[in-house]
C-alpha positions, 0 to 999 in steps of 0.5 A: 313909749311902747313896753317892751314884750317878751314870750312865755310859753302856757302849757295846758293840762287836763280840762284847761286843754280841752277848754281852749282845744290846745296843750300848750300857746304862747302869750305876750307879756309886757315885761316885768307882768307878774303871774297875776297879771299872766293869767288876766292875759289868758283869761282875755285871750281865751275868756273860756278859761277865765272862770276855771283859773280861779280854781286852778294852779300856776307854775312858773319854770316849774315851780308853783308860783304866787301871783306876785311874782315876776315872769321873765323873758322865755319863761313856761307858765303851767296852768295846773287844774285841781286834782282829787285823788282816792 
């Protein structure tokens, strides 16, 4: 039996955004994905970020997220790229 998907919608800020030339898409996830496995989606989907994820961020509804936890139905995924400041 096929598992059931659900959308999430991926916002792209700095460098993320000019990889893939997008501010924000949608990505299918199996339901009960967890970050982790978020990102392993983006990074086949669009291989040009899968190097630059592994330095960056994830926030899930708004809140940094571990890569253990779940990513329900309907959700914002935020890919957060490294700041430096001064």
């Amino acid at each position: 039996m096929k598992p059931t998907m659900i959308e999430v919608e991926v916002l792209l800020f700095a460098r993320a955004r000019e990889l893939t030339g997008n501010a924000q898409l949608k990505l299918s996830l199996p339901e009960g994905a967890t970050v982790k496995a978020a990102a392993q989606s983006l990074s086949e989907k669009y291989p040009v970020l899968a190097d630059f994820l592994r330095c960056c961020r994830l926030a899930l509804n708004e809140e940094f997220a571990s890569g253990d936890e779940l990513v329900p139905a309907n959700s914002v995924l935020a890919v957060i790229p490294p700041v430096s400041g001064g």
